[in-house]
C-alpha positions as CSV (number, residue, x, y, z in Angstrom):
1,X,158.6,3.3,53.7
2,X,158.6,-0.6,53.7
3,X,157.5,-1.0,56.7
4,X,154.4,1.7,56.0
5,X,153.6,0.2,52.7
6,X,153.4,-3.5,54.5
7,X,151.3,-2.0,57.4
8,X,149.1,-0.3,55.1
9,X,148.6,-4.0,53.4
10,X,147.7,-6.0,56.1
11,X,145.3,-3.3,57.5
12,X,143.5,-3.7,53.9
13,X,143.6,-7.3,53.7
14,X,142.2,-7.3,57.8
15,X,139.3,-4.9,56.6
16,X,138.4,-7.4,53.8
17,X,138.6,-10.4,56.3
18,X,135.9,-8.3,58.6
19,X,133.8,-7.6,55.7
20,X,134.0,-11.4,54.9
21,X,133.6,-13.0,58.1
22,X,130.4,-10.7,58.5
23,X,129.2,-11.1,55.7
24,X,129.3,-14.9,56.1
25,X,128.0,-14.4,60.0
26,X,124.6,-12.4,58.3
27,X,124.2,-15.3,55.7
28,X,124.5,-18.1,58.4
29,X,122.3,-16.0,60.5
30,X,119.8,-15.9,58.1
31,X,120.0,-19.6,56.6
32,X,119.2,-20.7,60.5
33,X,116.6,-18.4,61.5
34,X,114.7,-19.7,58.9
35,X,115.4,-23.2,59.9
36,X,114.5,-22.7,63.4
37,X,111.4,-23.6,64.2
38,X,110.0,-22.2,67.5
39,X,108.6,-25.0,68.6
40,X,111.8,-27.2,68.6
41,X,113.7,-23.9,70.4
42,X,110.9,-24.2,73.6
43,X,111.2,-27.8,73.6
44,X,115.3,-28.3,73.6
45,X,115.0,-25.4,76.7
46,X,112.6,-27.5,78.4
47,X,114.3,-30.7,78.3
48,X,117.2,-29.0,79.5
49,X,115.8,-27.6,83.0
50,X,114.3,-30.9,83.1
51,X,117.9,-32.0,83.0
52,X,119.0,-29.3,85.2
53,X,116.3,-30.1,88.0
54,X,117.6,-33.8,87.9
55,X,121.1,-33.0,88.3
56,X,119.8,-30.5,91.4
57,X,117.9,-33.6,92.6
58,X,120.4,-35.5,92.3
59,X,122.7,-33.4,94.5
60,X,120.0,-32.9,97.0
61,X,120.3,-36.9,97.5
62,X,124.0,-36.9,97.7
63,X,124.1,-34.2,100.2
64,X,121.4,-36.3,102.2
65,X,123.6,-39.4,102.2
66,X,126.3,-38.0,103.2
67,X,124.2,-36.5,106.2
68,X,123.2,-39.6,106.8
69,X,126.6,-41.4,106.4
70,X,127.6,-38.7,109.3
71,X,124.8,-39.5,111.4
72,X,125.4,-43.0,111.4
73,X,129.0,-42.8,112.2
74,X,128.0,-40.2,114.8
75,X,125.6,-42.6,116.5
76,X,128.8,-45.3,116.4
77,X,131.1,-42.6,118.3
78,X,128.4,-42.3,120.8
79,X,127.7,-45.6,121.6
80,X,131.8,-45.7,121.7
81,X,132.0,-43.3,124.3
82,X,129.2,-44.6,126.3
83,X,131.0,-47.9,126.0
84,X,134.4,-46.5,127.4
85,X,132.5,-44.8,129.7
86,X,131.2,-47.9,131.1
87,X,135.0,-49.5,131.0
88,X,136.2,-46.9,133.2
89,X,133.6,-47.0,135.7
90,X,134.0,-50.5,136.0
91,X,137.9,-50.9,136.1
92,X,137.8,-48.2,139.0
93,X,135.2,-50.4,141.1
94,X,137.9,-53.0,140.5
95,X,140.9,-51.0,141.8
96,X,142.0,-50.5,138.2
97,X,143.0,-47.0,138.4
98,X,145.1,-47.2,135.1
99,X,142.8,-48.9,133.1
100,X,140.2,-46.7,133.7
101,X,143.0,-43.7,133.1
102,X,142.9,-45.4,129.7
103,X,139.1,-45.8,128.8
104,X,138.7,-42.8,129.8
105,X,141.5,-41.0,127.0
106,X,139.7,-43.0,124.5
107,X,136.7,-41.6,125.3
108,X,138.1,-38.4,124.6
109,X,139.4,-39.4,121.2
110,X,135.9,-40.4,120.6
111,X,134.6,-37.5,121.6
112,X,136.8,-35.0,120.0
113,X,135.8,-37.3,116.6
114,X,132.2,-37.0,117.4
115,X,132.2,-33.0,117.9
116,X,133.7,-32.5,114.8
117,X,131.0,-35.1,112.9
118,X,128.4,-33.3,114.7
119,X,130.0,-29.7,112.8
120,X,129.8,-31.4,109.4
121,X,126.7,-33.1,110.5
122,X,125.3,-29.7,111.0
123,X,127.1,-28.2,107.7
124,X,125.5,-30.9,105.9
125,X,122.0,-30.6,106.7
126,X,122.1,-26.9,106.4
127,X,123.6,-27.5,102.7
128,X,120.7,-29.9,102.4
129,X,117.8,-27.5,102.9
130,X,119.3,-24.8,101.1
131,X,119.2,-27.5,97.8
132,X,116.0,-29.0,98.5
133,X,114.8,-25.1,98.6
134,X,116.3,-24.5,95.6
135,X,115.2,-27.5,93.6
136,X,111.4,-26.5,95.0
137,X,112.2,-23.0,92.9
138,X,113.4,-24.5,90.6
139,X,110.3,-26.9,89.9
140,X,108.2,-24.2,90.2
141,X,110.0,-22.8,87.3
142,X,110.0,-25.6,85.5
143,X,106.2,-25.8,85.4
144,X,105.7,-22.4,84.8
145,X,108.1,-22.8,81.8
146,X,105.8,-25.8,80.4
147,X,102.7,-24.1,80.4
148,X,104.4,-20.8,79.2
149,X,105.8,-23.3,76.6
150,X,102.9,-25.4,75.3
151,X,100.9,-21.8,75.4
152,X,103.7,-20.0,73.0
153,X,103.4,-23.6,70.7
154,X,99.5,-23.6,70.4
155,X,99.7,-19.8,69.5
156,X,102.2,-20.2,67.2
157,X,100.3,-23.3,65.4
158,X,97.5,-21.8,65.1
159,X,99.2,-18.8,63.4
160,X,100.8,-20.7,60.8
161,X,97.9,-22.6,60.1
162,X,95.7,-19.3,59.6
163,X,98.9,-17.9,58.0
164,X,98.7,-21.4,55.3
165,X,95.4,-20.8,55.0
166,X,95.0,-17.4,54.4
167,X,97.7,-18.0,51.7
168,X,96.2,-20.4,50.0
169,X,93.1,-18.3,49.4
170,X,95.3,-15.5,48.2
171,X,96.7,-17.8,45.7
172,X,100.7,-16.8,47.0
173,X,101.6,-19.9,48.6
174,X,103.5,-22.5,47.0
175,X,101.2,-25.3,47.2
176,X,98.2,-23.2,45.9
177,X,100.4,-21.1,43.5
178,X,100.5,-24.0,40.6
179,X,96.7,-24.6,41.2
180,X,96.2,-20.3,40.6
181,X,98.0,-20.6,37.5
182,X,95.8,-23.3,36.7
183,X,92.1,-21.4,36.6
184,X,94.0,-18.8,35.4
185,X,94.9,-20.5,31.8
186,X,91.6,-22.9,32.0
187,X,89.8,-19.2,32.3
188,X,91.5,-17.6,29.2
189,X,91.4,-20.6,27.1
190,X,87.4,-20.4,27.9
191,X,87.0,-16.8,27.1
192,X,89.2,-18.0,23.7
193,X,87.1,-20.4,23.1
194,X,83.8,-18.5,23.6
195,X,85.2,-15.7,21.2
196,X,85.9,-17.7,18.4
197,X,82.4,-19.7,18.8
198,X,81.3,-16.2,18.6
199,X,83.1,-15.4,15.8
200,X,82.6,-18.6,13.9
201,X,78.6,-17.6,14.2
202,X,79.0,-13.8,12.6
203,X,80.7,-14.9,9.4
204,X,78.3,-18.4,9.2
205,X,75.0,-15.6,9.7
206,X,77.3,-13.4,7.4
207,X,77.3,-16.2,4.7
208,X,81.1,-16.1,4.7
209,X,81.6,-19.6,6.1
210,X,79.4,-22.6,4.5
211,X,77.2,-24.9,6.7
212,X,78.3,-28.4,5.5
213,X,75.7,-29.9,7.3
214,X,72.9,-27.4,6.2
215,X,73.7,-27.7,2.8
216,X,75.6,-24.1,0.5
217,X,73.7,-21.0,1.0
218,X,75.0,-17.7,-1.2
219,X,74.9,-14.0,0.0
220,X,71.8,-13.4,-2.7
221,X,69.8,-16.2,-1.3
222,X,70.3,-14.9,2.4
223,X,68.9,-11.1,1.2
224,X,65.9,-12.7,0.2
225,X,65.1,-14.3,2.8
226,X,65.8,-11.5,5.0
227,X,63.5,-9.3,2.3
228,X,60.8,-12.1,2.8
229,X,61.1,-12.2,6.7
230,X,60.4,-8.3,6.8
231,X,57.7,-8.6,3.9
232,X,56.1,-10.7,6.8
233,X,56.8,-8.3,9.7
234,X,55.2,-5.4,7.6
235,X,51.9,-7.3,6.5
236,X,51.2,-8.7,10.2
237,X,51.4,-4.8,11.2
238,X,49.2,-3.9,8.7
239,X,46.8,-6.4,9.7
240,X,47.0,-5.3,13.2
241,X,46.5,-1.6,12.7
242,X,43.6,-2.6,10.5
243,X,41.9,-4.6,13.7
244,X,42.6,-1.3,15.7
245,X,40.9,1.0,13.2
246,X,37.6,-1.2,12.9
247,X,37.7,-1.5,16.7
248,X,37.7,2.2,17.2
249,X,34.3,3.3,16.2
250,X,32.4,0.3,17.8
251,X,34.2,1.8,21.3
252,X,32.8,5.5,20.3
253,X,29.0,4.2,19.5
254,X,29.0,2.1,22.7
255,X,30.4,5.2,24.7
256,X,28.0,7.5,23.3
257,X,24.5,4.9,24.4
258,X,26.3,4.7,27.4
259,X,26.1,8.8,28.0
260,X,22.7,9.1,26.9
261,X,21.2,6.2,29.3
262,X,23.1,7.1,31.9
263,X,22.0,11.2,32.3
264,X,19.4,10.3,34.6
265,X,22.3,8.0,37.0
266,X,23.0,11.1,39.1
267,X,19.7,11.8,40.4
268,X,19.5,8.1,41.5
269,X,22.8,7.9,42.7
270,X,21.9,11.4,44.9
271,X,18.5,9.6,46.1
272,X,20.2,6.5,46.7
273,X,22.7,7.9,49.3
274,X,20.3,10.2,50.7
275,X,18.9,7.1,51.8
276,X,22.1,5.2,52.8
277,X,21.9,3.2,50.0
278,X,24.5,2.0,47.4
279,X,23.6,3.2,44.2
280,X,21.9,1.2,41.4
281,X,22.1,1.7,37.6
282,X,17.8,2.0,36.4
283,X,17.2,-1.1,34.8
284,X,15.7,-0.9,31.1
285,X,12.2,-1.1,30.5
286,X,11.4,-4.0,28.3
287,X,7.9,-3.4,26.0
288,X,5.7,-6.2,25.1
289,X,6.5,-8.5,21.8
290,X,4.1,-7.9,18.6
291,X,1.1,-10.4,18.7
292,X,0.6,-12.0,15.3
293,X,-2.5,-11.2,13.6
294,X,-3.6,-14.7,13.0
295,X,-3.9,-15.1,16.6
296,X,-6.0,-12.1,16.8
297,X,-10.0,-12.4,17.5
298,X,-12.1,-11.8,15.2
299,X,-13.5,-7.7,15.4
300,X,-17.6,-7.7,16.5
301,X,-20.2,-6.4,14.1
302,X,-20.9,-2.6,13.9
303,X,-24.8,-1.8,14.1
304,X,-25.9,-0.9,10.4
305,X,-23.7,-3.6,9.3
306,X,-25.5,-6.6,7.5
């Protein structure tokens, strides 16, 4: 029973270490994702291939020394063996049989050494090509990777300067949320303000608050006014429905002359277009003034008149 009771413990207390260590794991997840910036990321990636091509490079010009380090000692071996060569030809034109018996086992020294330089030799430059291949790939990845690079970073600027932007002319950033707030009171306090001017008007028109500047006016003195500015109102009507009235029969006289001078306009108007003409109103006949009978002559003498 012990030993369930103890195994039942530490299962409990390893659950709440899980629950902890992921709990801690999401909070650390989420603190650096939103430190990382993008940008940086692409960067730290790129200057690590950069390092990576180097260190290719690099063994690409260790495996060609060492080529080289062959092919020099290979050229050494040769000249060796060519050397020996010589000896022994020469100690046998000399009756040296030994001697050339020994410039000739050197030689074979020589030229088991310079087979198996000629294996690494060949080991070496096939190593070579394969790195020089692969650091070739490996550049082309590299570039590719920059442009892919400096293509992601423009994108993303330009999205968080349209995101900035866009948010400042919502008002929910933080830089443009203080300046919001702002308008905000500065548009309240105006609409306070324009109230109360509003206000103050109605109970100075009401008589309620006295003009200090105007000098005390009481509520019996403002009906009288008012009673003298509609006084006013009603005589200047009167006056103009009088002008009306007088104006009216004036317009009926000059309507009626106008009817019986004109009976005879259709006749002309009928004789006028019949011969294409625009019609003319008949102009009025004007009769001769009165001559004064001073200016008169004097009448002639009747027969049977003395």
């Amino acid at each position: 029973m012990a030993t369930k009771k103890l195994m039942k413990g530490t299962a409990a207390r390893m659950g709440v270490m899980k629950r902890v260590s992921l709990v801690f794991k999401a909070k650390a997840n989420k603190a650096l994702d939103k430190m990382e910036d993008p940008r940086e990321t692409l960067d730290y990636s790129y200057q690590r291939q950069l390092e990576l091509l180097t260190k290719v490079r690099r063994g690409v010009a260790d495996v060609a020394t060492s080529r080289k380090r062959v092919e020099l000692q290979i050229n050494q071996l040769q000249q060796q063996a060519n050397k020996l060569e010589d000896q022994a030809r020469k100690a046998l034109g000399m009756g040296r049989e030994d001697l050339a018996r020994a410039a000739l086992e050197r030689k074979a020294s020589a030229q088991s050494q310079l087979n198996d330089l000629q294996t690494q030799y060949a080991q070496l430059q096939a190593e070579e090509e394969k790195l020089t291949v692969a650091s070739q790939r490996l550049q082309a990845k590299v570039d590719a990777f920059r442009t892919r690079k400096e293509t992601i970073k423009a994108t993303y600027t330009a999205a968080e300067a349209q995101t900035r932007i866009n948010e400042a002319f919502s008002g929910i950033s933080e830089e443009m949320g203080d300046v919001g707030m702002a308008i905000q009171r500065a548009e309240d306090k105006t609409a306070q303000m324009q109230a109360r001017a509003g206000a103050i008007d109605e109970l100075m028109a009401s008589g309620a608050l006295d003009d200090a500047v105007g000098g005390k006016r009481d509520d019996i003195q403002n009906e009288l006014d008012m009673m003298a500015a509609s006084s006013d109102v009603e005589r200047e009507l009167s006056r103009l429905k009088g002008e009306l009235t007088a104006g009216a029969p004036k317009q009926l006289e000059g309507g009626a002359n106008g009817n019986s001078q004109g009976t005879q306009a259709p006749q002309g108007a009928q004789q006028r277009q019949a011969q294409g003409g625009p019609y003319a109103p008949p102009q009025a006949q004007t009769q001769p003034a009165a001559i004064p009978a001073s200016e008169l002559p004097p009448a002639e003498p009747q027969d049977g008149e003395g």
